[in-house]
C-alpha positions in Angstrom: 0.0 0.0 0.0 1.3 3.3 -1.2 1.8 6.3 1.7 -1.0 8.9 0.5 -0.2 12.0 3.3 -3.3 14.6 3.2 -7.1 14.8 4.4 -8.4 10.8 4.9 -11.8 10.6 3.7 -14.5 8.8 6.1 -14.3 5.6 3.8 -9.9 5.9 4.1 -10.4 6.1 7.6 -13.5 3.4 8.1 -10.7 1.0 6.3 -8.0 1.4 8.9 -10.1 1.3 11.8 -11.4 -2.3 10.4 -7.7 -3.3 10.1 -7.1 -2.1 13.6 -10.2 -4.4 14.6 -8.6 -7.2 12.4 -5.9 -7.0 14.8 -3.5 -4.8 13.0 -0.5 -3.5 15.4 -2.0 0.0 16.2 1.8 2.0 15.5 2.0 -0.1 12.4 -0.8 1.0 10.9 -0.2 4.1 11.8 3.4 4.2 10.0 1.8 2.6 7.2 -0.5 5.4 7.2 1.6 8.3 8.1 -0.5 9.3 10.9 0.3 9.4 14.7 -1.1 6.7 16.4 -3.4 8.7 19.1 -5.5 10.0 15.6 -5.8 6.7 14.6 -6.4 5.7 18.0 -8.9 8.1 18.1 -10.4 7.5 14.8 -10.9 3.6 16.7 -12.8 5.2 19.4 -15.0 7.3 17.4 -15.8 4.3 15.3 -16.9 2.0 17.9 -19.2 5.1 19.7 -20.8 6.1 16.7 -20.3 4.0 13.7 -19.6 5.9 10.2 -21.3 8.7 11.3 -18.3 9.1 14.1 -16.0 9.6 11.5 -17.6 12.1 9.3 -15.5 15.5 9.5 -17.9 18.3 8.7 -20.2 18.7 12.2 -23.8 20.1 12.1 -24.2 24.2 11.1 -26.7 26.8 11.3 -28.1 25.2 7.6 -28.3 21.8 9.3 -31.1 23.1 11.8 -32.6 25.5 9.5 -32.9 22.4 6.7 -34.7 20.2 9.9 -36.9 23.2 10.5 -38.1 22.9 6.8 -38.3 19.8 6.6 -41.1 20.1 10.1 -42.7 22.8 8.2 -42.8 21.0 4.8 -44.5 17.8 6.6 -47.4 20.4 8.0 -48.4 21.5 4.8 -48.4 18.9 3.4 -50.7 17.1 6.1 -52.7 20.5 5.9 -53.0 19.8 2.2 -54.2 16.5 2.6 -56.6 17.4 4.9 -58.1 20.3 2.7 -57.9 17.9 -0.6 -60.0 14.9 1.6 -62.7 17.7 2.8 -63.6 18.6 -0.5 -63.0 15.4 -2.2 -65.9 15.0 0.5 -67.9 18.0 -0.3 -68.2 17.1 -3.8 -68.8 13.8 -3.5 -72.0 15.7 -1.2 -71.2 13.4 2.1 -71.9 15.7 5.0 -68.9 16.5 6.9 -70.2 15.9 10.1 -73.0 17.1 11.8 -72.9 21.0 14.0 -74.6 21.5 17.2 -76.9 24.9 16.4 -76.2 28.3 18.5 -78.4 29.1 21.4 
């Protein structure tokens, strides 16, 4: 295996973290590699606490909230749509929507 220096992507790092769990000698690997072995020790622990998602490098922004708020609001109009789209669906169909109590 060639010695590539730089960023490690999540699927580079994924790779020596399943040879570590092989049982690959922790500061060979990390010679092989070219990184010091506490990062890939670290990568390791990452790994086994949160799976791939552990070794993703870009963490959760402003967009990432303001896409889930979307998202939420997206879902309610949609529901709302549905809603509407059933109660005329109804209307027209000339079902009665229910029956109201009068005013007194």
């Amino acid at each position: 295996m060639s010695l590539r220096r730089g960023r490690f992507s999540t699927k580079r790092k994924r790779d020596a973290v399943l040879r570590l769990l092989k049982g690959r000698d922790l500061d060979l690997l990390a010679r092989e590699l070219g990184v010091n072995a506490p990062t890939l020790a670290g990568w390791r622990e990452a790994f086994m606490q949160h799976g791939l998602s552990g070794l993703r490098s870009r963490a959760k922004d402003q967009r990432d909230s303001r896409i889930e708020d979307l998202e939420r609001k997206l879902g309610q109009v949609t529901m709302d749509n549905e809603l509407l789209n059933a109660k005329i669906d109804a209307m027209e169909a000339g079902d009665p929507l229910g029956r109201r109590r009068s005013k007194r």
